[in-house]
ZAKE-154035 format. One record per residue: residue in one letter; y negated, x, z negated of N, C-alpha, C in turn. Coordinates in nm, 3 decimals, decimal comma. Example, Ala and Ser with C-alpha at 12.3 -4.5 7.8 and 13.67 -1.06 7.14 Angstrom:
! ZAKE-154035
NODE:sero:n.v:n.u:n.w:ca.v:ca.u:ca.w:c.v:c.u:c.w
NODE:A:0,569:1,319:-0,780:0,450:1,230:-0,780:0,330:1,320:-0,780 .
NODE:S:0,225:1,285:-0,708:0,106:1,367:-0,714:-0,003:1,290:-0,787 .
! end
This chain:
! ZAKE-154035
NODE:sero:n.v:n.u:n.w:ca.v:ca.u:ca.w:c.v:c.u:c.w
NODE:X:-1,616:0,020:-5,551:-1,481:0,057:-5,518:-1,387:0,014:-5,629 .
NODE:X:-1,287:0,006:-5,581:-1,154:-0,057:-5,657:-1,099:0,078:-5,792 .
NODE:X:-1,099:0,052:-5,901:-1,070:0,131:-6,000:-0,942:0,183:-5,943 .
NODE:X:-0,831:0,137:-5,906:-0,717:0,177:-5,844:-0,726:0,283:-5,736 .
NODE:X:-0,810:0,222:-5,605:-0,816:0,363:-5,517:-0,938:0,435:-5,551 .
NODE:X:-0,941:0,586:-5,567:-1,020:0,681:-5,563:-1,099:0,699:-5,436 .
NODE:X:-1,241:0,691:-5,468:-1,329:0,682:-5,336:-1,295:0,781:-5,220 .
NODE:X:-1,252:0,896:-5,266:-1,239:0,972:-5,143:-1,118:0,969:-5,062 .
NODE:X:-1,027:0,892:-5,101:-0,870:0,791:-5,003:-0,940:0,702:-4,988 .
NODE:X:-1,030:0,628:-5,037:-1,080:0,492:-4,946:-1,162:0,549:-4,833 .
NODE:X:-1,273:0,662:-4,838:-1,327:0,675:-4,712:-1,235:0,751:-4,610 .
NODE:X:-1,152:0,830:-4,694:-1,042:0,906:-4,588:-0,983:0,799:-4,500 .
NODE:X:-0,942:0,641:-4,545:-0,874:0,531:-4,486:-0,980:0,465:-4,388 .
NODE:X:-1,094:0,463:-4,405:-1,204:0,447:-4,309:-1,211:0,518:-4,206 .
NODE:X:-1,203:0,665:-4,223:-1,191:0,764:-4,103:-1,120:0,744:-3,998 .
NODE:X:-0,973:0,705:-4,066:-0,847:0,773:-3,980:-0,904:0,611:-3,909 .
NODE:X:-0,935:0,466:-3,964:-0,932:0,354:-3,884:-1,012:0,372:-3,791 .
NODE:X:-1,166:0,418:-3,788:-1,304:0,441:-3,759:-1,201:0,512:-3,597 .
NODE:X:-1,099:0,656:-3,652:-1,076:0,744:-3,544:-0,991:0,647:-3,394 .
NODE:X:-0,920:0,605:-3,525:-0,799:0,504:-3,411:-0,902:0,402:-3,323 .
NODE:X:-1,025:0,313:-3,397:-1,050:0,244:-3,303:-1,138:0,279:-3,188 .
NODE:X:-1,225:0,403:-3,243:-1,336:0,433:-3,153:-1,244:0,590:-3,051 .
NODE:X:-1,141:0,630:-3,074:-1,075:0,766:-3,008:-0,946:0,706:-2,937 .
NODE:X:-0,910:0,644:-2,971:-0,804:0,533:-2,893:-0,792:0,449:-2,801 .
NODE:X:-0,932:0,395:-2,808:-0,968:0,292:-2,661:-0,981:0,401:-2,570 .
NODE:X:-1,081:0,490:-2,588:-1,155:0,540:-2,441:-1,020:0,591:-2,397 .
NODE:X:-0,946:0,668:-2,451:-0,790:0,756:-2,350:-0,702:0,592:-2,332 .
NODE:X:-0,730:0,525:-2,351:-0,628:0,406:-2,322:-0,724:0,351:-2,241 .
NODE:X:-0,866:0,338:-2,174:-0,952:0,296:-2,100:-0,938:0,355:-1,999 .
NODE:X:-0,960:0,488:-2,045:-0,967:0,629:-1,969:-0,823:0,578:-1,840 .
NODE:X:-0,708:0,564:-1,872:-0,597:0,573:-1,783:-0,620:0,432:-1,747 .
NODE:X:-0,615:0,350:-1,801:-0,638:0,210:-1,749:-0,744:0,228:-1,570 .
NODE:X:-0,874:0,296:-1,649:-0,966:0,304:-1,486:-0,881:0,354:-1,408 .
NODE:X:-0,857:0,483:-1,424:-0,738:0,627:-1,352:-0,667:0,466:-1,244 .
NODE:X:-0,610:0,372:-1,290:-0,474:0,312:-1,253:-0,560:0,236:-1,198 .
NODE:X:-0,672:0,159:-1,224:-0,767:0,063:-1,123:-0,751:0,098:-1,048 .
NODE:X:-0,841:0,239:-1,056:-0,919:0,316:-0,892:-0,820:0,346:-0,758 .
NODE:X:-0,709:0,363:-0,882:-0,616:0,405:-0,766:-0,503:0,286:-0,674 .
NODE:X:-0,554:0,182:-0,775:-0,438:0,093:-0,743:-0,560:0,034:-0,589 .
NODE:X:-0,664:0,002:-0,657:-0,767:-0,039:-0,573:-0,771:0,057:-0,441 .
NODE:X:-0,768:0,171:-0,441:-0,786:0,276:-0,308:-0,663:0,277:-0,243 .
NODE:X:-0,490:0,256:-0,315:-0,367:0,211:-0,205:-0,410:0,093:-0,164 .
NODE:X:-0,474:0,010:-0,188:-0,461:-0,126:-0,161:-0,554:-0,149:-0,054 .
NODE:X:-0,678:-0,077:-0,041:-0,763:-0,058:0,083:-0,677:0,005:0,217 .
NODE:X:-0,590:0,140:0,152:-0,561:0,216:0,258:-0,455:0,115:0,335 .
NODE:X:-0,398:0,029:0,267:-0,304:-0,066:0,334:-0,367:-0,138:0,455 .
NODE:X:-0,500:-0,235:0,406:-0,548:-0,266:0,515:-0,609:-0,173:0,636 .
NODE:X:-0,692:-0,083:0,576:-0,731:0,021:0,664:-0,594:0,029:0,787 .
NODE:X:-0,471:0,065:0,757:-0,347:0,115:0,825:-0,331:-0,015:0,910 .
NODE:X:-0,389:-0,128:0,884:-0,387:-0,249:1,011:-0,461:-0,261:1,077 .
NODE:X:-0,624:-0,229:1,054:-0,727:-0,206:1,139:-0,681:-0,071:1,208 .
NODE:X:-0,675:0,000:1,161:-0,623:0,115:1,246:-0,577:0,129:1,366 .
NODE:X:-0,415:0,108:1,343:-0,343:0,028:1,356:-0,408:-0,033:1,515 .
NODE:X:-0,470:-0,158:1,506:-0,473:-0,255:1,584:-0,610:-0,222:1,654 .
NODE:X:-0,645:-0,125:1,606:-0,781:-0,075:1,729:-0,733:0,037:1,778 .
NODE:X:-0,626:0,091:1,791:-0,499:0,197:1,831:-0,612:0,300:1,780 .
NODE:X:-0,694:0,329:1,688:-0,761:0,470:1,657:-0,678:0,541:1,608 .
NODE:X:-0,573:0,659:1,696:-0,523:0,741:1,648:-0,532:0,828:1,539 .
NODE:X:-0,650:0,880:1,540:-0,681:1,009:1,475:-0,713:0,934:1,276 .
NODE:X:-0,815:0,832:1,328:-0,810:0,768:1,187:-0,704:0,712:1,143 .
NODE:X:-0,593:0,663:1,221:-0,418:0,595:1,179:-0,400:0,699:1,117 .
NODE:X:-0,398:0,829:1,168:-0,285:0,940:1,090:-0,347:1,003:1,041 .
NODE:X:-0,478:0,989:0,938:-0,556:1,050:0,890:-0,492:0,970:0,726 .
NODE:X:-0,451:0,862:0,747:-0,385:0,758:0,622:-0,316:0,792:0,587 .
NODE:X:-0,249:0,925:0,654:-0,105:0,987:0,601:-0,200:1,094:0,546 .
NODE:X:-0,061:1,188:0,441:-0,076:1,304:0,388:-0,017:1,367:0,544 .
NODE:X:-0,065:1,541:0,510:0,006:1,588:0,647:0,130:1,638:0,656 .
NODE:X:0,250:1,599:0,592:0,339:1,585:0,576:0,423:1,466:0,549 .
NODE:X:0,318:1,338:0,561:0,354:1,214:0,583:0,436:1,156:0,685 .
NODE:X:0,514:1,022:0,667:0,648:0,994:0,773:0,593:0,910:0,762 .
NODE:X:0,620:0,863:0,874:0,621:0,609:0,918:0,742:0,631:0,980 .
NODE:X:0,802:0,562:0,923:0,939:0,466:0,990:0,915:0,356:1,043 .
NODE:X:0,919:0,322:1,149:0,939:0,179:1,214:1,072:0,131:1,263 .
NODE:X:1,140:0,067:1,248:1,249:-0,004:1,278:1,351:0,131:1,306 .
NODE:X:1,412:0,196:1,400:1,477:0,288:1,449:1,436:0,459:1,459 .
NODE:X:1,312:0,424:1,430:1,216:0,559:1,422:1,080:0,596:1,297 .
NODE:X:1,128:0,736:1,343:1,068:0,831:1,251:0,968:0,925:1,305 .
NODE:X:0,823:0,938:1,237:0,720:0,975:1,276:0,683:1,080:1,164 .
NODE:X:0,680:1,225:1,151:0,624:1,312:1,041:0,562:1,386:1,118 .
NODE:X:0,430:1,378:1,005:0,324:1,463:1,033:0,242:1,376:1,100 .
NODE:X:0,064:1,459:1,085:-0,017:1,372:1,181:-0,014:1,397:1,326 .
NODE:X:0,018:1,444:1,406:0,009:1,459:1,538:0,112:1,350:1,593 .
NODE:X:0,299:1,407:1,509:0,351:1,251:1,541:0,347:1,169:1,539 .
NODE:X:0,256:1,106:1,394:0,182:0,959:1,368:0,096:0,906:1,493 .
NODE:X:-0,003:1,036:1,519:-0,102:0,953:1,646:-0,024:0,984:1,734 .
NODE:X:0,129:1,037:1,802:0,162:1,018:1,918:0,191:0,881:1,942 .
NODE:X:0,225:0,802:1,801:0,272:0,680:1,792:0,175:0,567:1,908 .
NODE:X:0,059:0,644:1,884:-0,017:0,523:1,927:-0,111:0,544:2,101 .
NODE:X:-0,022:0,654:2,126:-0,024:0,705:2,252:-0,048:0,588:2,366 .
NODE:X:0,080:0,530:2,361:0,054:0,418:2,458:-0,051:0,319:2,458 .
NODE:X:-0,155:0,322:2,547:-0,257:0,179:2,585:-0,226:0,140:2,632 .
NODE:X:-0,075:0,113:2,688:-0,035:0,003:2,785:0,058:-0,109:2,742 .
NODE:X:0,077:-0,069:2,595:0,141:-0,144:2,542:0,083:-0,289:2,450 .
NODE:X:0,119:-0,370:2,392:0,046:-0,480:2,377:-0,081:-0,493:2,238 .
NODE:X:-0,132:-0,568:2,320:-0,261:-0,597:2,147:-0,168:-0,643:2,057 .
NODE:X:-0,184:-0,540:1,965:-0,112:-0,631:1,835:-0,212:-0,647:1,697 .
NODE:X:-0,211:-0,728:1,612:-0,240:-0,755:1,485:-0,171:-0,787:1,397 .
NODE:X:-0,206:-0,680:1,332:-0,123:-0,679:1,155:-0,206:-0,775:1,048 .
NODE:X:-0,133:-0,902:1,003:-0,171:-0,977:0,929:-0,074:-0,920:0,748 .
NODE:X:-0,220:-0,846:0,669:-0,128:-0,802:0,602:-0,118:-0,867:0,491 .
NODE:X:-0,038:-0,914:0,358:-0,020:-0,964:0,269:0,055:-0,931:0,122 .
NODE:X:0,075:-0,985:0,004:0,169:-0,970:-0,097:0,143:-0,836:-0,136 .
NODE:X:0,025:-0,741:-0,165:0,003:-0,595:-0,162:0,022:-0,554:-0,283 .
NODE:X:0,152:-0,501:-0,334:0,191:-0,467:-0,501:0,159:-0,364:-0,477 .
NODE:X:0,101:-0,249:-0,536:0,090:-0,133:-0,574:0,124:-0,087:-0,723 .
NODE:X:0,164:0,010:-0,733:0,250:0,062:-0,873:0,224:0,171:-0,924 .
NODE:X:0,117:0,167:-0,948:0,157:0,353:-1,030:0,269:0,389:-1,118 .
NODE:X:0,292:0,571:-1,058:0,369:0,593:-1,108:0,341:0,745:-1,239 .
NODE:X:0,242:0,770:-1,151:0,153:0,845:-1,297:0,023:0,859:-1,221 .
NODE:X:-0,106:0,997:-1,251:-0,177:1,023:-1,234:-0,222:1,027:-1,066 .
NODE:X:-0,105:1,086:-0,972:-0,120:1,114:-0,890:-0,017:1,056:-0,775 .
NODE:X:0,051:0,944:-0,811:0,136:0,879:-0,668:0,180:0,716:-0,767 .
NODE:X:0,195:0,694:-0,658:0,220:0,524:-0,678:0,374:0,532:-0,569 .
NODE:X:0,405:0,347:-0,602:0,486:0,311:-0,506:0,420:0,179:-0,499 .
NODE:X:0,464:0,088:-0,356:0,415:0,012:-0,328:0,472:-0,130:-0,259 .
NODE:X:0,468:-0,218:-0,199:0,550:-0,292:-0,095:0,419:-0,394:-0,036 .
NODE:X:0,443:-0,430:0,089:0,344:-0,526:0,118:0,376:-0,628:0,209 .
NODE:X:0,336:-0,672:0,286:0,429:-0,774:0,341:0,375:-0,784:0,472 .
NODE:X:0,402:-0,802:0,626:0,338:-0,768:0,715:0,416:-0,898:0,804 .
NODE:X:0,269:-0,981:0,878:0,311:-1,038:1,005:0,277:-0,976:1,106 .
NODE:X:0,294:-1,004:1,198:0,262:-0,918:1,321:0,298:-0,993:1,435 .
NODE:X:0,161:-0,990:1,521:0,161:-1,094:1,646:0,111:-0,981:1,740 .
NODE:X:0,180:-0,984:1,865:0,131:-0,921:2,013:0,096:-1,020:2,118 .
NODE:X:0,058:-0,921:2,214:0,047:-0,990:2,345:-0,015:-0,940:2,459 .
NODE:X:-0,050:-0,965:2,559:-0,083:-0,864:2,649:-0,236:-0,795:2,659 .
NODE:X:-0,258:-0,705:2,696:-0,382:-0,678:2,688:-0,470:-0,763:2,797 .
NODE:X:-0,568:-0,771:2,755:-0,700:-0,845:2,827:-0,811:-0,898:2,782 .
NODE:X:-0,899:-0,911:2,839:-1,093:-0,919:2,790:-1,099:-1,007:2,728 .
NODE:X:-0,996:-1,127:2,725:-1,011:-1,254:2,610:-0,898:-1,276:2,575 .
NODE:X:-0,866:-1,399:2,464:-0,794:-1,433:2,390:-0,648:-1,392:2,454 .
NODE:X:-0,522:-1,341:2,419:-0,403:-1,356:2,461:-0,302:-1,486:2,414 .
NODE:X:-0,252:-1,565:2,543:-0,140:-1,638:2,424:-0,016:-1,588:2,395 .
NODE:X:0,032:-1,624:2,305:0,116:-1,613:2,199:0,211:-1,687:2,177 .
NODE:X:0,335:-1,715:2,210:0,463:-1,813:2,157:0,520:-1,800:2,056 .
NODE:X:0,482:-1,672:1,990:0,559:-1,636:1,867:0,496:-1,521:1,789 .
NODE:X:0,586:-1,469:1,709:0,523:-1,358:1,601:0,599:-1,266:1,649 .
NODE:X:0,599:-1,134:1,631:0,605:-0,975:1,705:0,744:-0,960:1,598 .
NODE:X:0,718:-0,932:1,493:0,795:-0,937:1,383:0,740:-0,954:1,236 .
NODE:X:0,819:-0,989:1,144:0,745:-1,024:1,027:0,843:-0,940:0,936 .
NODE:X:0,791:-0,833:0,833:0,885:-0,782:0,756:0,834:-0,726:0,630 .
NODE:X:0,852:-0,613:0,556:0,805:-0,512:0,464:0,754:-0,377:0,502 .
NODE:X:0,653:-0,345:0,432:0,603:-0,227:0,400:0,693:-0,128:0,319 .
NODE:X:0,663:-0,042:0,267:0,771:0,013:0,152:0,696:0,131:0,168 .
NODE:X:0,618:0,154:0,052:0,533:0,276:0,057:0,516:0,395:-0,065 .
NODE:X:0,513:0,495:-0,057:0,507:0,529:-0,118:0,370:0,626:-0,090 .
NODE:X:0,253:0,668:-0,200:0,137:0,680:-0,229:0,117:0,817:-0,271 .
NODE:X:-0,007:0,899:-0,247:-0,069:1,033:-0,301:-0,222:0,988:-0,312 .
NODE:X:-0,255:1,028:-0,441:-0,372:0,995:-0,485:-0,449:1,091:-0,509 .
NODE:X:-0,539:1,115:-0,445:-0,656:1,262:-0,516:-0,808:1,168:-0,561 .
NODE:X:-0,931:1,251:-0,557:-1,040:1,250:-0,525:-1,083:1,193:-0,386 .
NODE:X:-0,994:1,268:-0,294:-1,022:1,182:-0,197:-0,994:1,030:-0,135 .
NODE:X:-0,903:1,005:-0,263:-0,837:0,889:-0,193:-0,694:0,856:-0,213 .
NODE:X:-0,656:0,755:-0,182:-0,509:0,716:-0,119:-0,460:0,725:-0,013 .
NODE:X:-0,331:0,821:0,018:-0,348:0,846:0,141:-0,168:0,853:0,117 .
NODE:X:-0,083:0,789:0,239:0,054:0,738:0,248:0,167:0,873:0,232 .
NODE:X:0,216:0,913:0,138:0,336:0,983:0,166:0,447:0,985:0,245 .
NODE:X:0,443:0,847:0,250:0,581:0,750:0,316:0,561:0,602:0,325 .
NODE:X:0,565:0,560:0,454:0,534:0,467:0,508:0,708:0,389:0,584 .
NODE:X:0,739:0,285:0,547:0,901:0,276:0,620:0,880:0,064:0,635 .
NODE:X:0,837:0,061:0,733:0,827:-0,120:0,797:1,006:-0,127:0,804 .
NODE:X:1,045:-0,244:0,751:1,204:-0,326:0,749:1,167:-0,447:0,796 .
NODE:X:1,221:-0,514:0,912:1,191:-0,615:0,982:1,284:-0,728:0,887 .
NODE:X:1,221:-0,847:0,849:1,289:-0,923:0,785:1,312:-1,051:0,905 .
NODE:X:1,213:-1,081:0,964:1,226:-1,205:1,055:1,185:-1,114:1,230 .
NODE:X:1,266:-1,130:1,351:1,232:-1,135:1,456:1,203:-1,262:1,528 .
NODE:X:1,160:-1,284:1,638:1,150:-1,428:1,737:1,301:-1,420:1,793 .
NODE:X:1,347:-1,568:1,826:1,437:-1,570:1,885:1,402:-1,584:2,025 .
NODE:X:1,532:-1,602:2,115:1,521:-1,610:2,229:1,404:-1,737:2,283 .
NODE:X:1,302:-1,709:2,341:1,229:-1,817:2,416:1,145:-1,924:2,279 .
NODE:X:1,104:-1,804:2,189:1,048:-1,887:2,045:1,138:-1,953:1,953 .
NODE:X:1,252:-1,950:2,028:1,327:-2,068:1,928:1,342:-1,948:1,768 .
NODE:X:1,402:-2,050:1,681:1,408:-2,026:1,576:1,584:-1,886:1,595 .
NODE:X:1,556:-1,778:1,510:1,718:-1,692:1,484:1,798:-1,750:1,443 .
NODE:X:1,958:-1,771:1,535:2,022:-1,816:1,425:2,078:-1,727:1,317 .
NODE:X:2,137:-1,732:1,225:2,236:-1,668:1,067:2,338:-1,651:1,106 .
NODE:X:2,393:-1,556:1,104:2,536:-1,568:1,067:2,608:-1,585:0,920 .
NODE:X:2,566:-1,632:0,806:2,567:-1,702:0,696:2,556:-1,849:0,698 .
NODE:X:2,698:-1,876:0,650:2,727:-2,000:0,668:2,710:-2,087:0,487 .
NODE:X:2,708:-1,966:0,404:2,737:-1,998:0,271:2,660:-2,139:0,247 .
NODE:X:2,678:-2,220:0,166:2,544:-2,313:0,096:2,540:-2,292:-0,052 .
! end
């Protein structure tokens, strides 16, 4: 040892480093996993909510919500699970598939996130084989917001914003933005 520092400040300076490197990772690991697991389990429940979704399984659709959970779709509002699966009441309405994409998830601490994802969406009529298709259903955003337990990720708030519709007869929408 150095005539200058006294051995017992040099091992005291060992300690406190020894503490920082080996007591510092694991709680900075520790939340790091916390934010994996959870980012990883919104990010399933997203797709899950398109299979769902598109095999009209009610009970498992609104099982993705908390039970005080909302979906907004375009003009409407769905809270709670019973209103979620009334959503999907109708079988007479068309096969659709949610092509989902762009899946940010965000934590916001231990126990909720926010989220956005990006959604195409093609229909068409029901029947035993392929349906055709002239166009896309609508293409827009997710906008979610997240509850995280033990059990899972499961949607607080669910709100689809249509960014692109089909125009008349496939053609392309026109703008009313003329700017360049």
């Amino acid at each position: 040892m150095s005539a200058l520092v006294p051995d017992n400040l040099s091992s005291l300076g060992c300690v406190f480093l020894l503490a920082l490197a080996g007591f510092g990772m694991p709680l900075f690991s520790q939340a790091s996993q916390v934010n994996a697991e959870m980012i990883a389990s919104c990010h399933e429940l997203v797709l899950d909510y398109a299979t769902y979704r598109d095999q009209e399984n009610a009970e498992k659709f609104a099982a993705l919500f908390t039970a005080d959970g909302s979906l907004s779709v375009m003009d409407q509002t769905f809270v709670g699970h019973k209103a979620i699966a009334a959503r999907l009441a109708n079988k007479n309405g068309p096969t659709l598939r949610h092509m989902m994409t762009n899946i940010r998830i965000k934590p916001v601490d231990a126990t909720t996130a926010t989220g956005v994802s990006y959604a195409l969406i093609y229909g068409g009529a029901k029947s035993t084989g392929p349906s055709m298709v002239a166009n896309f259903t609508a293409m827009g955003e997710y906008f979610d917001e997240y509850q995280y337990s033990k059990e899972g990720c499961r949607f607080s708030q669910r709100k689809f914003v249509a960014t692109f519709l089909p125009g008349a007869s496939g053609a392309p929408a026109q703008t009313t933005n003329t700017a360049k």
